[in-house]
Kinemage of the C-alpha trace (Angstrom):
@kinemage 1
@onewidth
@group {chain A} dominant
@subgroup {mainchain}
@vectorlist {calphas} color= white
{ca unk a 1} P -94.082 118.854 46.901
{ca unk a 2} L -95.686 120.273 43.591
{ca unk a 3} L -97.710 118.553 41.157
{ca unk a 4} L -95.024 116.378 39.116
{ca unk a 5} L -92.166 118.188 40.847
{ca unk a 6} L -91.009 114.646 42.125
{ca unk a 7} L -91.381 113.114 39.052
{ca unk a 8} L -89.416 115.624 36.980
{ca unk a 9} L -86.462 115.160 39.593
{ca unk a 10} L -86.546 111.767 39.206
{ca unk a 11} L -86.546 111.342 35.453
{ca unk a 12} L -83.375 113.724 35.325
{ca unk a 13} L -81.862 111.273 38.162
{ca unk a 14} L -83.111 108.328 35.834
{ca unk a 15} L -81.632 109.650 32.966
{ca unk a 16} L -78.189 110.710 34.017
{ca unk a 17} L -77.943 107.443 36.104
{ca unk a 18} L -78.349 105.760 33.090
{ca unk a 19} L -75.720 107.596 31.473
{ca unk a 20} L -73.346 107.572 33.582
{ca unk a 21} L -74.028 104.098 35.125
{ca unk a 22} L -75.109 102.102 32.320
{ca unk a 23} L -72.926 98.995 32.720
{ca unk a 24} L -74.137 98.881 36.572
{ca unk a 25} L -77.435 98.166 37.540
{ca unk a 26} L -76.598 97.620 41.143
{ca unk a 27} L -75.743 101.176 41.497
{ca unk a 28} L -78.972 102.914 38.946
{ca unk a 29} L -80.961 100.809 41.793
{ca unk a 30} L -79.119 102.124 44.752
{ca unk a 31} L -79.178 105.551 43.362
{ca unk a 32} L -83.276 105.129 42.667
{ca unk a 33} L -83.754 103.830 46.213
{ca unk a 34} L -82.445 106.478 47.927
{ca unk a 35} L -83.771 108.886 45.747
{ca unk a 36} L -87.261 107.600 46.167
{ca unk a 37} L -86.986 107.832 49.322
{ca unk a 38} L -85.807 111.151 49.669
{ca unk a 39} L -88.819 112.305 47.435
{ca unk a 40} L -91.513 110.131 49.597
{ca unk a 41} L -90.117 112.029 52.239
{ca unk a 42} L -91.829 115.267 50.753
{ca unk a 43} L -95.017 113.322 49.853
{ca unk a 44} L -94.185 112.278 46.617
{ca unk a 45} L -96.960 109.624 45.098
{ca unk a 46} L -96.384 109.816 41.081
{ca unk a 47} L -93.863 107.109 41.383
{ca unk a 48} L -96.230 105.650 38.005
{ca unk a 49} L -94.863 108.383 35.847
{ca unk a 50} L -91.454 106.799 35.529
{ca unk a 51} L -92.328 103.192 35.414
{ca unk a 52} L -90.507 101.659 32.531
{ca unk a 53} L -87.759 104.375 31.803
{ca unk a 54} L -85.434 102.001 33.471
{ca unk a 55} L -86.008 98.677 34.691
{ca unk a 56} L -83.845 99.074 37.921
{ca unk a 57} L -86.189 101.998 38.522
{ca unk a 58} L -88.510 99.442 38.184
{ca unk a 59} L -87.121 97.190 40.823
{ca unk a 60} L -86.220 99.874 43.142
{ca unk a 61} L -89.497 100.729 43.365
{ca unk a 62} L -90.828 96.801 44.142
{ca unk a 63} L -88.559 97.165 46.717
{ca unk a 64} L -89.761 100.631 48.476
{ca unk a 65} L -93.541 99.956 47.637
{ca unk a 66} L -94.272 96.603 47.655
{ca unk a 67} L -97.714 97.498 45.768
{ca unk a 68} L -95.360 97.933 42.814
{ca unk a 69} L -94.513 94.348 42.646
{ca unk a 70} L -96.099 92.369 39.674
């Protein structure tokens, strides 16, 4: 994967999630698990660049990388 590429995909996933879901965090963190996943699966490791744009981003993350976890 490119430099950023994965973190560009995921900030348009974060935002339209949010959009569209924004009364549901169960399914913003569902979506951003398997997302993250798909994008580890091409060697993704900027997850960092979209810490904080959502916080079930946040936990989805914890949850995939446990280094994540405060």
């Amino acid at each position: 994967m490119g430099f950023g590429s994965g973190s560009d995909i995921m900030t348009s996933v974060i935002l339209g999630t949010k959009l569209r879901f924004k009364h549901d965090p169960d399914i913003r963190r569902d979506i951003y698990g398997i997302v993250i996943a798909a994008l580890d699966g091409h060697d993704w490791d900027t997850h960092d660049e979209c810490w904080g744009m959502d916080e079930e981003y946040n936990e989805a993350l914890k949850e995939t990388h446990p280094a994540f976890r405060d």
